[in-house]
C-alpha positions as CSV (number, residue, x, y, z in Angstrom):
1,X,-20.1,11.2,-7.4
2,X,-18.1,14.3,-9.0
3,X,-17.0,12.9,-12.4
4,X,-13.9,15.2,-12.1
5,X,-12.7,13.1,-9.1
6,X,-10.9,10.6,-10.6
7,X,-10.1,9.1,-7.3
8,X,-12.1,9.2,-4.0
9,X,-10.6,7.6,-1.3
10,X,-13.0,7.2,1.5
11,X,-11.6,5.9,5.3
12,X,-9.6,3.3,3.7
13,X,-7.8,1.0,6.4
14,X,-5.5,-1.7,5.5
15,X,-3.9,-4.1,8.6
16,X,-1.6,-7.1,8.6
17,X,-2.0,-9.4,11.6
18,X,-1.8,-7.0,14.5
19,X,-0.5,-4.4,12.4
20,X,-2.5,-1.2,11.7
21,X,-0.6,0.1,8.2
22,X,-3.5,1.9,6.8
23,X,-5.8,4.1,9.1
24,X,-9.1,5.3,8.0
25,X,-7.4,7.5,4.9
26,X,-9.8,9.9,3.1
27,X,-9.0,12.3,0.3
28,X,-10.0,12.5,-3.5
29,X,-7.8,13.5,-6.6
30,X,-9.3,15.4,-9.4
31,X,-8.3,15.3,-12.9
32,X,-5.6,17.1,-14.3
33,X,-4.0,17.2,-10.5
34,X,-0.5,16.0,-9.1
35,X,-1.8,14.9,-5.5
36,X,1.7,13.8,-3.3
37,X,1.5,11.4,-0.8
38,X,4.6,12.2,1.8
39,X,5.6,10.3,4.8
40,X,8.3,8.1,6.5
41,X,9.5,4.7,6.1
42,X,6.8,2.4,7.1
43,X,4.0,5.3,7.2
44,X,1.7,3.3,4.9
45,X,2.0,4.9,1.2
46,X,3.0,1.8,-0.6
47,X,0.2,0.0,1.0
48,X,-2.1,2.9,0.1
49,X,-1.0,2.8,-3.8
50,X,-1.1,-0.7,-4.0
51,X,-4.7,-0.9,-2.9
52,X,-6.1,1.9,-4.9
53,X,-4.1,-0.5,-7.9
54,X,-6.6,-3.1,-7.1
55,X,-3.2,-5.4,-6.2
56,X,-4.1,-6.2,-2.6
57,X,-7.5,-5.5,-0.8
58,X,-8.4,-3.1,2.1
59,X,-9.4,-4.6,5.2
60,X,-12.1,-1.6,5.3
61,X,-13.1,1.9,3.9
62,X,-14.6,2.5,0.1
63,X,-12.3,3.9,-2.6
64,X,-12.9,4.5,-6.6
65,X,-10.8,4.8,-8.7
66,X,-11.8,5.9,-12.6
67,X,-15.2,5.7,-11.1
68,X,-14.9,2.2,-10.0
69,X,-14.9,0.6,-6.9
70,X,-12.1,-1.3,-5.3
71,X,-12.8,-5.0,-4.3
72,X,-16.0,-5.3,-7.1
73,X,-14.9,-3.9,-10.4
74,X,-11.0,-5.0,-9.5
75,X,-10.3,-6.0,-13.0
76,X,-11.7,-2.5,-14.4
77,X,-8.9,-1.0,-12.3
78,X,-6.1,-2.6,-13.3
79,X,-6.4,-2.1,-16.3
80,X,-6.9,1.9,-16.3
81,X,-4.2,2.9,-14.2
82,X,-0.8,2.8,-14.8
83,X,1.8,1.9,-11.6
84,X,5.6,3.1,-11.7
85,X,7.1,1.1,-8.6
86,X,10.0,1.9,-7.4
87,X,12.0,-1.0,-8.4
88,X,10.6,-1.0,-12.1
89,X,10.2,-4.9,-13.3
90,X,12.4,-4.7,-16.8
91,X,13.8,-7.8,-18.8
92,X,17.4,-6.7,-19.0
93,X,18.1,-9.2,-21.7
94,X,15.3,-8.1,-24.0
95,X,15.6,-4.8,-26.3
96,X,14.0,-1.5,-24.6
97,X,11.7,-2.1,-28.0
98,X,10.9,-5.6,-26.7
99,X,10.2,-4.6,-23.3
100,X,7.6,-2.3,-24.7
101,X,6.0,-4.8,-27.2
102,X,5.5,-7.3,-24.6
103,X,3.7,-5.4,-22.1
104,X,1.3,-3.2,-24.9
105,X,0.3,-6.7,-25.6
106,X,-0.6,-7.2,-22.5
107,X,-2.5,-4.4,-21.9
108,X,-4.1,-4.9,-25.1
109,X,-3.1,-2.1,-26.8
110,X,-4.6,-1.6,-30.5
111,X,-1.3,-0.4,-32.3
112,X,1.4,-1.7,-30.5
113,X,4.2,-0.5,-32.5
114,X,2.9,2.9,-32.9
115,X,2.4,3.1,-29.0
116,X,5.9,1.8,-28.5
117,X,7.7,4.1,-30.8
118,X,6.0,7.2,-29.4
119,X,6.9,6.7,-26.1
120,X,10.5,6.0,-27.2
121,X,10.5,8.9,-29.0
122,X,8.9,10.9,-26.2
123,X,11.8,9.8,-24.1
124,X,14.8,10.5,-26.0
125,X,15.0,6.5,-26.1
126,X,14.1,5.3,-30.0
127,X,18.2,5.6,-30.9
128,X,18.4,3.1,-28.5
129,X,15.6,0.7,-29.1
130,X,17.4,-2.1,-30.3
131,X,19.6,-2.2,-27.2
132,X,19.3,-4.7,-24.1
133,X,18.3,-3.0,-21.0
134,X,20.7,-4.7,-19.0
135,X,22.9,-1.8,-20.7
136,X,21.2,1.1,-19.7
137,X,21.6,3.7,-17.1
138,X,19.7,4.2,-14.4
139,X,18.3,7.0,-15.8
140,X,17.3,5.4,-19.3
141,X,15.9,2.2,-17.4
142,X,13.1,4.7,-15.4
143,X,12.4,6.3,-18.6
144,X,11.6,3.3,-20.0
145,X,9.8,2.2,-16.4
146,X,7.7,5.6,-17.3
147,X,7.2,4.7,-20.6
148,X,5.7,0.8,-20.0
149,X,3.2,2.8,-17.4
150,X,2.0,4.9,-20.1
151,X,1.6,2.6,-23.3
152,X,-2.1,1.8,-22.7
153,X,-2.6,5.7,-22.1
154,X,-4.0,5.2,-18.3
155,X,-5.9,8.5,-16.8
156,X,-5.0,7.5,-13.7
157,X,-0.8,6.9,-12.7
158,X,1.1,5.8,-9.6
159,X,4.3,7.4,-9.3
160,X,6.9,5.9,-6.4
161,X,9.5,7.7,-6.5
162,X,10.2,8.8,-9.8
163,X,13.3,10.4,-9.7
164,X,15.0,8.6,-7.1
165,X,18.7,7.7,-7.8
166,X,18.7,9.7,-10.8
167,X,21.3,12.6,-11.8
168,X,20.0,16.1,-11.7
169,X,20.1,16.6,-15.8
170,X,17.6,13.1,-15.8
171,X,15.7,14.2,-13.3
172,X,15.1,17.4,-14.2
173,X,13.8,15.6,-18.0
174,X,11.2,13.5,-16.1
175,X,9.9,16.1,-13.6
176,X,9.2,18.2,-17.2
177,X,7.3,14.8,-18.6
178,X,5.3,14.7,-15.0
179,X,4.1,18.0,-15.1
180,X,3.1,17.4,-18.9
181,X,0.7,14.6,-17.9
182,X,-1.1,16.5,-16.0
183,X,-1.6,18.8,-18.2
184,X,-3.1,15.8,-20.3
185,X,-5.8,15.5,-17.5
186,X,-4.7,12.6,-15.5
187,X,-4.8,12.1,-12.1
188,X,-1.3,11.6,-10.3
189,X,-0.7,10.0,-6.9
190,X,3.2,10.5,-6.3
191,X,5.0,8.9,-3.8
192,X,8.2,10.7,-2.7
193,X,11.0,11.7,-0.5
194,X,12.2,14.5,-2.1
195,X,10.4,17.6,-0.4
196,X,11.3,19.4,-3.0
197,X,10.4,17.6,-6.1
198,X,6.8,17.3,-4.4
199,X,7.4,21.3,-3.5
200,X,7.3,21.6,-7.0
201,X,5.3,19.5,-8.8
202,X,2.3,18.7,-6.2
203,X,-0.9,20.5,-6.2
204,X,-1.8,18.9,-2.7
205,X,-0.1,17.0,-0.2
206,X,-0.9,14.4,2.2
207,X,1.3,14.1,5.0
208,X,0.5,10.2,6.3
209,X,1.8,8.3,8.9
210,X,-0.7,5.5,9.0
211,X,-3.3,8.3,9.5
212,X,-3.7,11.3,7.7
213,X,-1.1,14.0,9.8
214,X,-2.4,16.8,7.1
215,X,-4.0,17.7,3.5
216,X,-3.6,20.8,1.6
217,X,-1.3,22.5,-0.6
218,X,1.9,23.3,-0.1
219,X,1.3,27.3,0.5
220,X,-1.1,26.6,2.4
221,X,0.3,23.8,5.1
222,X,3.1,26.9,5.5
223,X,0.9,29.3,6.6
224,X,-1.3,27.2,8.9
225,X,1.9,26.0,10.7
226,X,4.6,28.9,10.9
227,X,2.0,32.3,9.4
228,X,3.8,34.6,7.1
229,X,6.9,36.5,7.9
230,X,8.4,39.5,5.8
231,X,12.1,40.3,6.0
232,X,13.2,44.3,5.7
233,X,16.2,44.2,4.8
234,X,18.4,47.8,6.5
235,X,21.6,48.9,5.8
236,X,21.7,49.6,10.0
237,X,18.9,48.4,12.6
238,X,18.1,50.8,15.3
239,X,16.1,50.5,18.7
240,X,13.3,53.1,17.2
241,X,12.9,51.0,14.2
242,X,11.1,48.0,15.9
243,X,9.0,50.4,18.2
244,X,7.9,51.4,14.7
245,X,6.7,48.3,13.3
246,X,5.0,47.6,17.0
247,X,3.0,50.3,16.6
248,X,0.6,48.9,14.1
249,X,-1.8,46.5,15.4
250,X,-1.6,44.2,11.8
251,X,1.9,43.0,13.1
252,X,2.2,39.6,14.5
253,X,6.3,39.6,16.0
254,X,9.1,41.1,14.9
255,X,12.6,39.8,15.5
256,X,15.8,41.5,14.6
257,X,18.0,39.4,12.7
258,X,21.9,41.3,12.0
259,X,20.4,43.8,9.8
260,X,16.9,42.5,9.1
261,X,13.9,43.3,10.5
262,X,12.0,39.8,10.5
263,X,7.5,41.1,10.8
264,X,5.2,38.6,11.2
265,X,1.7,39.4,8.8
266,X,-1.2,38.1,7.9
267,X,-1.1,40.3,4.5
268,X,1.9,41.0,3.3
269,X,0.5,42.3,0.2
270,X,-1.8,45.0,1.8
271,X,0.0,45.9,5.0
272,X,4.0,46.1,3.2
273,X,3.2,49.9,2.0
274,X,2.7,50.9,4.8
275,X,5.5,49.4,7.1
276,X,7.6,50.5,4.1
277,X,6.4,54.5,4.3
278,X,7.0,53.9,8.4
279,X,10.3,52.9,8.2
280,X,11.6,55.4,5.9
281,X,9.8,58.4,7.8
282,X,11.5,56.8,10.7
283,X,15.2,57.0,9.2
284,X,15.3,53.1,7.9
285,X,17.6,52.5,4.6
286,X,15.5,49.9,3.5
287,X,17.1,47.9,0.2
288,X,15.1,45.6,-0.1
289,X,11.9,43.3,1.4
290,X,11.3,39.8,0.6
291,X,9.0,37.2,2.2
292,X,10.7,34.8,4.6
293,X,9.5,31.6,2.3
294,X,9.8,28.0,4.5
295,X,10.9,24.5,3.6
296,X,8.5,22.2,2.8
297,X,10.5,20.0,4.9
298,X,10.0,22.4,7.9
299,X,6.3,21.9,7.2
300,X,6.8,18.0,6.9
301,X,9.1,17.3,10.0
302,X,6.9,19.6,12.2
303,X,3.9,17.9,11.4
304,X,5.6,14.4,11.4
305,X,7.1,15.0,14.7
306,X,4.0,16.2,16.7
307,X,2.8,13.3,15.3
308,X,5.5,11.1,17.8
């Protein structure tokens, strides 16, 4: 097995009763990678994180995780991954200091204080350390959620919605602290419903609904669903103009939108000079060109909806 995979999920199923919530999923996450796992209510990512945690067992399928496997080296698991959950378990009477303590302890950890500290620090949290987190914001208490994940320094984290609920300066703070773990060489497995948070943190998505809809990064899902499209922007569109463009055989479509002239490509960057030098010979006022750049939520609801 590829010791940079530091998970390897391999047709995992999961079903309760009658109920199918987990359908033959197979993908891996390397280190150092942000991998997001996208999909609707119900669509099986909780399910999918919490067996990867080693918190509930597949029904079948192989997965390893930190190079071991789930259902024998269970144990192993648990205790070299960290899991943010979505409703973060906190004692709001205890100190955001105490909170810490308690779990490094039981994770083990060899210098509990100076783990606790730099995690508080980290966090813009050690002013407050002495304070209950009954008292906190919403924002503080998932810093501190983020921070009790990290203590035993895990190389492999569970994100569930990290953000959610939080104001745009908070969020902004832990996206920056997301990105910075990878760059420490763990593997991440977010779970999210904001598009664009996972626009721009994820190297690779999964788009699941019980089954795996897609798998790929974001660029990419664009282009194999909707292509490219380049938008010339013209002080005034006329009729010759698109007879222009139709004239090479590169181009894909071309719509005329007010005063744009929508192209589909394949290559932008190698076929733009010369619609550019076209157009002008042609009489175009061109001011300026910019690539026509979809939603990752297009991306998402197209492929969630053919899924219906």
């Amino acid at each position: 097995m590829d010791d940079s995979k530091l998970i390897v999920v391999d047709e995992l199923s999961k079903s309760f009763g009658r109920v199918l919530a987990v359908d033959k999923l197979s993908f891996s996450v390397q280190a150092g990678e942000i991998f997001g796992l996208l999909g609707p209510n119900g669509a099986g990512k909780t399910t999918t994180v919490r067996m990867l945690g080693a918190l509930i067992g597949p029904s079948s399928g192989e997965a390893w995780v930190n190079h071991y496997q789930i259902g024998r080296q269970d144990q192993q698991i648990r205790r070299s991954v960290g899991i943010l959950t979505e409703s973060p378990g906190l004692y709001d009477q205890l100190s955001a200091e105490r909170n810490l303590s308690f779990y490094a302890t039981i994770y083990d950890v060899e210098d509990v204080n100076g783990q606790v500290e730099r995690y508080l620090r980290l966090l813009g949290l050690w002013e407050r350390r002495h304070e209950a987190v009954g008292t906190f914001s919403k924002g503080m208490r998932q810093k501190l959620a983020i921070a009790r994940t990290l203590l035993h320094e895990p190389s492999v984290l569970f994100l569930d919605e990290p953000t959610s609920g939080l104001d745009p300066q908070a969020a902004r703070m832990l996206r920056g602290f997301i990105a910075d773990l990878k760059s420490d060489g763990r593997a991440i497995i977010m779970c999210t419903h904001n598009l664009d948070e996972a626009d721009r943190l994820c190297d690779r998505i999964a788009v699941i609904r019980g089954n795996l809809l897609a798998l790929d990064t974001p660029t990419a899902l664009r282009r194999k669903l909707f292509g490219r499209k380049v938008v010339f922007h013209l002080r005034d569109v006329e009729e010759g103009f698109t007879k222009i463009v139709e004239n090479f055989d590169f181009v894909q479509s071309v719509e005329v939108i007010d005063h744009k002239l929508v192209i589909g490509l394949d290559e932008p960057e190698m076929h733009n000079p010369a619609l550019v030098r076209a157009l002008v010979e042609g009489g175009a006022e061109i001011q300026f060109v910019g690539e026509l750049r979809r939603r990752l939520e297009d991306v998402y609801l197209q492929l969630v909806n053919q899924a219906d």
